[in-house]
C-alpha positions in Angstrom: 0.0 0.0 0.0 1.4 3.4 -1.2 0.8 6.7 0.8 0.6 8.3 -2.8 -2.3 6.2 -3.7 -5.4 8.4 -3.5 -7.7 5.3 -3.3 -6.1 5.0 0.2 -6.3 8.3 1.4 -9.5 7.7 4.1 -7.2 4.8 5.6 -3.9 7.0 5.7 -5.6 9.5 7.4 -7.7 7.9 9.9 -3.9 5.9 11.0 -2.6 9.6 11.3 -6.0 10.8 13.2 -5.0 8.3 15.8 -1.2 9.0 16.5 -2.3 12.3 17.8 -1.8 12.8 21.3 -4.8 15.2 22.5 -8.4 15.0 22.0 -10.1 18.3 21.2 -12.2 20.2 23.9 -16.1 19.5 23.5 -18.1 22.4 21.5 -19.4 25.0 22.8 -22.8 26.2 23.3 -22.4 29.3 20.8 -24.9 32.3 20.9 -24.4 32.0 17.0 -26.4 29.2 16.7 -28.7 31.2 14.2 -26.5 31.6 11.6 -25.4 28.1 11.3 -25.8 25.4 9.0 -25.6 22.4 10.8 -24.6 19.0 9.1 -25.2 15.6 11.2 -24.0 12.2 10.3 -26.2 9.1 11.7 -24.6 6.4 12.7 -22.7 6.8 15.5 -23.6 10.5 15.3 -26.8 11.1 16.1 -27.4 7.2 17.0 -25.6 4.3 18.6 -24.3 1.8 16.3 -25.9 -1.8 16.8 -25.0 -5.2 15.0 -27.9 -5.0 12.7 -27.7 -1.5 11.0 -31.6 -1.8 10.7 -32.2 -1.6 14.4 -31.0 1.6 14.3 -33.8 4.3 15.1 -34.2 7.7 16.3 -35.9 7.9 19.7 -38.9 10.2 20.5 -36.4 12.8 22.2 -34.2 12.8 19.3 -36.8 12.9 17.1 -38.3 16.1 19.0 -34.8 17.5 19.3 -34.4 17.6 15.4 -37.7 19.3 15.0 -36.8 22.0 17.2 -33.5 22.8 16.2 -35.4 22.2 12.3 -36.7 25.3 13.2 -34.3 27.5 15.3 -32.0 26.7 12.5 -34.7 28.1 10.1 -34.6 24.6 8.1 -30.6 24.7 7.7 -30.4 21.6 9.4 -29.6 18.5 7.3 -28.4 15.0 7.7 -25.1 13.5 6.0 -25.2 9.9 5.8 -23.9 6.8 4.5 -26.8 5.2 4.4 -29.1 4.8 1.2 -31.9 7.2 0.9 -34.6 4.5 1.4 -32.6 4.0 5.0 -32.7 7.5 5.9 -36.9 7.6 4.9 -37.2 5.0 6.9 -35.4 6.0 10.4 -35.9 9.8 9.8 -39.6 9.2 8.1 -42.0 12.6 8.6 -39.2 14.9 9.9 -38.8 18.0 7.3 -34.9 17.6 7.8 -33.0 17.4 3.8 -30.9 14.5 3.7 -27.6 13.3 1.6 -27.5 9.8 1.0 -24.4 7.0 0.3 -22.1 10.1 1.5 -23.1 12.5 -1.0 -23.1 9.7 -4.0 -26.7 8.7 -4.4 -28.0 8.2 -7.7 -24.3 8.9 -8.7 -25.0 5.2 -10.4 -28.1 5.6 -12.2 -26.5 8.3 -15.1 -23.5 6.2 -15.1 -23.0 3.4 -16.8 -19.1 2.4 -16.8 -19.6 3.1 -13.1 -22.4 0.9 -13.1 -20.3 -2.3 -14.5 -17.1 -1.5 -12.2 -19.9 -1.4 -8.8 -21.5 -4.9 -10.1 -17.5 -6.6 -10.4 -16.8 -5.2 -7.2 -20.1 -6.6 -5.6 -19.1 -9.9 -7.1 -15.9 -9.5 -5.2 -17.1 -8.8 -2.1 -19.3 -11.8 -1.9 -16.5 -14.1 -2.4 -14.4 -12.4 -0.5 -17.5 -12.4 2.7 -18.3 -15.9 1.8 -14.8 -17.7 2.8 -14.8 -14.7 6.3 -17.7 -16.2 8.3 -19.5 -13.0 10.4 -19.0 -10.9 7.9 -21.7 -10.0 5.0 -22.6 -7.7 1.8 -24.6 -4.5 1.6 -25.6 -3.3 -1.9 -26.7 0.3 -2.1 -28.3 1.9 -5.2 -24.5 3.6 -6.0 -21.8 2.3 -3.9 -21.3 -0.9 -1.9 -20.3 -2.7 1.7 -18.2 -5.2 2.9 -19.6 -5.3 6.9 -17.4 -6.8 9.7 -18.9 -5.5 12.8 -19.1 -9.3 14.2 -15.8 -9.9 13.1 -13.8 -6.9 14.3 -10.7 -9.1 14.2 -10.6 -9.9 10.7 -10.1 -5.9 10.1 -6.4 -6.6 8.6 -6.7 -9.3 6.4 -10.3 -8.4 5.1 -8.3 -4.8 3.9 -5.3 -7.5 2.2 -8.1 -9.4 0.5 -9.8 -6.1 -0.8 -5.8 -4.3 -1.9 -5.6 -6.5 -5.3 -8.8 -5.1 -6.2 -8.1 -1.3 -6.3 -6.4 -1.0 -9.3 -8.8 -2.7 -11.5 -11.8 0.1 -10.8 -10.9 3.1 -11.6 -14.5 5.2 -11.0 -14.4 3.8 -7.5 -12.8 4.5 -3.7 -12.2 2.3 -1.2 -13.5 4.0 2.1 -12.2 2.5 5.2 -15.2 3.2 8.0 -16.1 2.0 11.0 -16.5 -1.6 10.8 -16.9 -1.6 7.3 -15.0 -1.5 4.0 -17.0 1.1 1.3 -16.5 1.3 -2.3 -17.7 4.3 -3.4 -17.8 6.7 -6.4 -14.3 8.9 -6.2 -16.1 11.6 -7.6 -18.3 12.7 -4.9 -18.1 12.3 -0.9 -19.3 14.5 2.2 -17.2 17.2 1.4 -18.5 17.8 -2.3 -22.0 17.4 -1.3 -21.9 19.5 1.8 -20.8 22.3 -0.8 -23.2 21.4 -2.9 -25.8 22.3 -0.1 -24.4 25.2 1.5 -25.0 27.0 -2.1 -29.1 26.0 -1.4 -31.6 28.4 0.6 -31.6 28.1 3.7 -28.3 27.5 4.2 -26.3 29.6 1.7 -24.1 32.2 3.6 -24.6 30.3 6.9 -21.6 28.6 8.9 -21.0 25.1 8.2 -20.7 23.1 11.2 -20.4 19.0 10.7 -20.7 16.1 13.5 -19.6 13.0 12.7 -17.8 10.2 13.6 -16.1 8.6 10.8 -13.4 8.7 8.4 -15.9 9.6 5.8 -16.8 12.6 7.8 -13.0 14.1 7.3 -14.3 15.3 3.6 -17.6 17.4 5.1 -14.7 18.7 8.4 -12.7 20.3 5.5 -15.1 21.2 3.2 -16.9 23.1 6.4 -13.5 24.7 7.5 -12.9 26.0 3.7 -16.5 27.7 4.1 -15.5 29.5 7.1 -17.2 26.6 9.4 -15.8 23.9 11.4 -16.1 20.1 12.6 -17.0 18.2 16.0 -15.6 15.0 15.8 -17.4 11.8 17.6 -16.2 9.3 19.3 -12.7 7.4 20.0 -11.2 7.9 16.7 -9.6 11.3 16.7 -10.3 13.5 13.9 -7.4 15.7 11.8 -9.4 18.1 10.9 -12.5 18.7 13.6 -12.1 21.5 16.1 -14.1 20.2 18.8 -14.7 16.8 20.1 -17.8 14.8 21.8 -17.6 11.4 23.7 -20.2 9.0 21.6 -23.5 9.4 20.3 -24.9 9.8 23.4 -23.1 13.2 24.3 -24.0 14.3 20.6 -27.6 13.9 21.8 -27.1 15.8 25.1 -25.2 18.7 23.5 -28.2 18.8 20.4 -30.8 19.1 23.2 -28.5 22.1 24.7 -28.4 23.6 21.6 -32.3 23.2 21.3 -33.7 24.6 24.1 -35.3 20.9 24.4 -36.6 20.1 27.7 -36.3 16.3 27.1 -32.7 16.3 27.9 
């Protein structure tokens, strides 16, 4: 593995992320809340992880929490997932929140169709590859796909050898190296695009960015927030290059939101 190969970048910098020695102070609650546009990842974010990604749902505090800060923020409130868009119906279902699915690449597939091909071989791949790694198993989203090992935490290193041979063979896709998960995804797009993407949109143009998240994949939206005059709260125990403040685990995320709301479910 070269550090000059670009389709390794999200691994290289998450190994960096974790040599440093201090872990930034938690955020703030800033007066300036009004003028922010505030960008929330979901798993592990704004909810726990669990084994099975479709446990995952928002509670009736969280869900009232997102309403009201929905509104403080005057709408500029969206959430920046990973998961498909049919997920984020599902678990975020009547709430008027925008939401940017497959981190920023959905329906990146449909108007493709050499991507289309590559994302099919690589599917192919990760099957075999899941079926001789007991625990672990295959997600196919409408543009990008999963190899999960949440049961199998152990297998972290030679799961990332198996996938290695296959990086130079697609050359639309990146390999993203999450939390429990390996992601191929389209290079051309990721949280960082599509948060600027957004923050050109009504309500949130000339806003501050500010992005929670705990992954790797969340490094993209940190800079792309920084470069727009905003800034990053990293989650969790991976420590973030690029995030200016830091919160425990989901759980503090949903303390400080409730803060930041007013919302007297804390």
């Amino acid at each position: 593995m070269s550090s000059a190969d670009p389709l390794f970048e999200p691994v290289i910098a998450d190994v960096a992320a974790a040599s440093r020695p201090l872990r930034r102070a938690p955020p703030p609650h800033l007066p300036a809340l009004a003028n922010w546009a505030l960008f929330l990842d979901l798993d592990g974010t704004l909810c726990d992880y669990r084994d099975d990604p479709a446990d995952v749902a928002l509670t009736p505090a969280l869900r009232a929490t997102l309403s009201l800060l929905w509104t403080r923020l005057a709408g500029a409130l969206c959430v920046l997932s990973g998961r498909s868009a049919d997920d984020l119906d599902r678990i975020l279902g009547t709430l008027k929140l925008p939401r940017i699915a497959e981190h920023g690449g959905a329906g990146f597939a449909e108007h493709d169709r050499h991507y289309q091909v590559q994302l099919l071989a690589v599917e192919i791949h990760l099957a075999e590859i899941s079926a001789v790694n007991p625990g672990t198993w295959v997600e196919r989203k409408p543009s990008s796909c999963v190899l999960h090992y949440r049961q199998v935490p152990e297998r972290a290193e030679c799961l990332r050898a198996a996938l290695s041979p296959l990086l130079p063979k697609f050359d639309r896709l990146r390999l993203l190296d999450g939390v429990l998960v390996f992601e191929f995804a389209a290079r051309e797009r990721d949280k960082g695009t599509a948060l600027i993407g957004q923050m050109q949109l009504p309500p949130f143009a000339a806003r501050i960015p500010v992005v929670v998240g705990d992954d790797v994949t969340d490094e993209d939206a940190f800079v792309a927030a920084i470069e727009l005059g905003g800034f990053g709260i990293g989650v969790g125990e991976r420590l973030s290059l690029a995030a200016k403040y830091h919160l425990d685990d989901a759980a503090a995320v949903r303390r400080w939101l409730s803060g930041l709301a007013g919302d007297a479910h804390a």
